[in-house]
N, C-alpha and C positions, 0 to 999 in steps of 0.2 A: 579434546574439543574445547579447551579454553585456551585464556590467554595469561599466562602468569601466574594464574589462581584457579584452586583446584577445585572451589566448591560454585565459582559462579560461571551458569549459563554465558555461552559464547556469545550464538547467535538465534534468537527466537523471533520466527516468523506470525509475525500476530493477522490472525485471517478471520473475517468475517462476512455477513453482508452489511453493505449500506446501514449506518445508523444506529448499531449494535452493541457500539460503546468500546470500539478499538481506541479512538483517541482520545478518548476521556478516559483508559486505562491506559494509557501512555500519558495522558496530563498528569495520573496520581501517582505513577511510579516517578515519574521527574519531581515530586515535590519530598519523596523519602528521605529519611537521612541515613545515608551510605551503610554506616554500620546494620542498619533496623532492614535496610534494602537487600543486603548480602545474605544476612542473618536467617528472616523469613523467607525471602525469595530466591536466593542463591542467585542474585544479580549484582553484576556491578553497576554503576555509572553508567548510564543510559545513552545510546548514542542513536539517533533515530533517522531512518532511510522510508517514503511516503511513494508513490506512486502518483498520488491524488493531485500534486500541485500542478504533473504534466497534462493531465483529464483538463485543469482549470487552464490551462493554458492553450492546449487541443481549442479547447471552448471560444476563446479568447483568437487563435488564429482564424477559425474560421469565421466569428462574428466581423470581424474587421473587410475577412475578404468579400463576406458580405456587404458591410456597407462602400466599399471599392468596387458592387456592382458582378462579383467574380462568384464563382459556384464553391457554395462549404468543400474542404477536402476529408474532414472526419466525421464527422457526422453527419444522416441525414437533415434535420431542423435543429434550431437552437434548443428542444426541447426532446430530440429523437436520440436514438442508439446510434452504433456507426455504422458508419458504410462498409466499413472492414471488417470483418470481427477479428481480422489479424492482429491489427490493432494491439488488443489484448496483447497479444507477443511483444509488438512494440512500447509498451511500458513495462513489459520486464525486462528486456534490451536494455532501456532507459536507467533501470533500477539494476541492474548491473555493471554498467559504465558506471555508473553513481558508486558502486559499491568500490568497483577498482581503483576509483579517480581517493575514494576515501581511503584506500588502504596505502596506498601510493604518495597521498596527501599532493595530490595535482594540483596544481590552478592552473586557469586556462589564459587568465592575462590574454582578455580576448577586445580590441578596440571596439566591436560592436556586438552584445551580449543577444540581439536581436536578431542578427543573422549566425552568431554563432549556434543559437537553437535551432535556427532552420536546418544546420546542415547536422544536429545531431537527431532530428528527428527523423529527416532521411536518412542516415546510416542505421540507426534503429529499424527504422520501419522495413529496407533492405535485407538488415541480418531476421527480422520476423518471417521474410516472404512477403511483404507489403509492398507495393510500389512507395518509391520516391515523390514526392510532391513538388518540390521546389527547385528542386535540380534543372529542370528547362524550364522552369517562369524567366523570363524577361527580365533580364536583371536592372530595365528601373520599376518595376512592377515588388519586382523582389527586394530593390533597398528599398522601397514605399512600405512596404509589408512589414521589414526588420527595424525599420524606422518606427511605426505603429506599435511594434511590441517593446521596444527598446526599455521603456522603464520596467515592464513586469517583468522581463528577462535579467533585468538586472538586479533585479529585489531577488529573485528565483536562484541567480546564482553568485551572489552574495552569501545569502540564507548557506547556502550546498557549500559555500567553500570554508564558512566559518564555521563548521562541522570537522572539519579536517582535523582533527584530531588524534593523538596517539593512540591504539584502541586497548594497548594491555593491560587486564582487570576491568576493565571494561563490556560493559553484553549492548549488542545491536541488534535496535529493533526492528525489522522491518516488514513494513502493514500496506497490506491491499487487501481488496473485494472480488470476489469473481462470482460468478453463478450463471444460468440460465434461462428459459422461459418460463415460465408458469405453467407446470404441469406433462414439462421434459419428461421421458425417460431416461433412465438411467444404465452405462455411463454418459454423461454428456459428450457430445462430440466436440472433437478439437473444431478449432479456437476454443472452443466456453470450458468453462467450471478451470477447479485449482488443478486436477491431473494435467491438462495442456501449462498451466503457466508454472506451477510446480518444473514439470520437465525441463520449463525455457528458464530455470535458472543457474547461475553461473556455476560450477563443480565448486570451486571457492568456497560460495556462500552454500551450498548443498552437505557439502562435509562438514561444516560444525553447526546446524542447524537443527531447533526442537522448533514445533509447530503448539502454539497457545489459542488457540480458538474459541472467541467469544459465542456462545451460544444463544440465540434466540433465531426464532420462528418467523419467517417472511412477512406474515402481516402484524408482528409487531415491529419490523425493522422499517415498513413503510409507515406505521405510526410513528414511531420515533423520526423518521426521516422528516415528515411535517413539521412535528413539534423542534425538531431543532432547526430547521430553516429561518436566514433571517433574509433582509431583501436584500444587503449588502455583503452577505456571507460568503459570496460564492468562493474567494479566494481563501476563506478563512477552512483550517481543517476542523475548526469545535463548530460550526455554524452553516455549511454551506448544505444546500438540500439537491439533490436528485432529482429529477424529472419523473413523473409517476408513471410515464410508459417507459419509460430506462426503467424505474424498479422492477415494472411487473416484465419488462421485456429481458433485460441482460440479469436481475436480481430476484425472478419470480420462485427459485431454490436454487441451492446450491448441492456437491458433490462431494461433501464431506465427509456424510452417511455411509453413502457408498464406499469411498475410501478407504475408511477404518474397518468398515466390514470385508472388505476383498485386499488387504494389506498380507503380507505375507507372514506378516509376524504382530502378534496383538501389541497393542498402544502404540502402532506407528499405522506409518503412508507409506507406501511403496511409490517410489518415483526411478521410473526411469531417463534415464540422461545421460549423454555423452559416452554410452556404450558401457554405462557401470548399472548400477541397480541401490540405490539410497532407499536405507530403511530409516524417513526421520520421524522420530517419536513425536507424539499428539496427546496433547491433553487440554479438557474443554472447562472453561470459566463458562460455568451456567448463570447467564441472564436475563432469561427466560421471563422473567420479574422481576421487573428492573432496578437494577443496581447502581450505575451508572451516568444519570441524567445530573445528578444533582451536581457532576463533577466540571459542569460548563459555567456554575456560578462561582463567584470570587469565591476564591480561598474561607475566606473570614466565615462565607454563610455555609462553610460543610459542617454538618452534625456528627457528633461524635458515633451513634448508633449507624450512620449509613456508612459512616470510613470504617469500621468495623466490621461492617457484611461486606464491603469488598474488598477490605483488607484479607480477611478469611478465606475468602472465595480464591484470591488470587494465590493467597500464600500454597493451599491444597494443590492449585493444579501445577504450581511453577515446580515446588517441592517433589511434585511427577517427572515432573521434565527432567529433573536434575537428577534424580535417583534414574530415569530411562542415559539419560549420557555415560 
């Protein structure tokens, strides 16, 4: 389950709710140095795969079609859930092309970065079970639209192709959110929680995969989610805040719980997919009490006592992982 090296993690799926402190533990492991990173954490060189920028971009298609006068395609409101909940599928579609395009090291050397998103979000959406969006728009409606997106698509895959890089000795992180209503039963039903998108990931990325799960509790993850909102955030992954009927609606708990408890074998998830059965080990960064916020400020203002409670925290559970591969 690695690549070249024996003692570091492949590929760990970092999962939490909204605001939790996934990417502020991805800000502090990208600042380690290699040796200290390997050493305690049995990680290599960081290589990082987001779900989140296609949400902001979802965001970003439908406001535009908005002000064109035209009906949102993902969302209810600028401030609502989706209209899909397949959806959910379609950003791990999304996060799987991403995966292969990485492994492959693709570019897409594409003239319009604007319409090339429209037609990967239909084939995404497609392979979820989601209808197509853009596929019969009117194609001056639709180069209006791809024209509209054209720089964020192109910062977006930009960003995705200067990633491309060699991955051995190397661990890839990659981080999304799932959950449900507020006061679901459990198991969640497909689309929601992480057992549907679990399953919709690639066999790839499934086979050398440990699951690192930030822990905290719904109503501090919508506290957190305030306190890190800025007005200009939205694009940004350390800053952007969530809608407070998305957290209580798609983020009001999540299926974790459940998970580890009904897994076939202790310290994993049972995920089924592709007619095999992945048992990927789970271990949880509790906090609970927060560890994590101070990691959105420059470098210079971290305090040595807070790099050290989550230095600690992080090394225990990775240290799990590593011994569960």
């Amino acid at each position: 389950m690695v690549r070249g090296m024996n003692d570091v993690l492949d590929t760990v799926l970092l999962l939490a709710l909204p605001a939790s402190g996934k990417s502020e533990v991805r800000r502090y492991l990208a600042h380690l140095d290699p040796e200290q990173s390997r050493r305690d954490f049995h990680l290599g060189e960081t290589v990082q795969l987001d779900d989140y920028p296609y949400v902001h971009l979802m965001r970003r298609i439908d406001d535009e079609l908005a002000a064109f006068g035209r009906p949102r395609v993902f969302f209810l409101a600028a401030d609502r859930p989706f209209r899909d909940a397949r959806d959910w599928g379609t950003l791990i579609e999304l996060v799987n092309e991403d995966h292969a395009d990485l492994v492959a090291r693709t570019k897409a050397r594409a003239p319009s970065a604007g319409e090339l998103l429209l037609r990967r979000f239909d084939a995404a959406s497609e392979r979820a079970g989601a209808p197509a969006r853009f596929a019969a728009m009117a194609p001056p409606a639709r180069a209006q639209l791809a024209a509209a997106l054209e720089a964020d698509a192109r910062a977006q895959l930009e960003e995705k192709e200067r990633g491309h890089v060699p991955l051995d000795g190397k661990t890839l992180v990659i981080e999304f959110a799932r959950g449900g209503p507020e006061g679901s039963a459990m198991p969640l039903p497909a689309p929601l929680g992480y057992r549907h998108s679990l399953s919709q990931l690639s066999a790839p990325i499934l086979e050398r995969a440990a699951i690192l799960y930030v822990w905290v509790a719904p109503e501090e993850s919508r506290r957190k989610n305030q306190a890190r909102a800025t007005p200009d955030g939205q694009g940004s992954i350390l800053h952007h805040g969530v809608p407070e009927a998305v957290m209580r609606g798609d983020y009001g708990c999540d299926d974790i719980d459940w998970l580890s408890a009904n897994a076939r074998r202790p310290g994993t998830v049972t995920v089924e997919a592709h007619g095999r059965t992945f048992d990927v080990p789970i271990a949880r960064f509790d906090n609970r009490v927060d560890k994590t916020s101070f990691l959105r400020a420059d470098r210079a203002a971290w305090r040595e006592s807070d790099i050290r409670a989550v230095h600690d925290g992080l090394r225990v559970a990775l240290t799990a992982l590593a011994a569960a591969r």
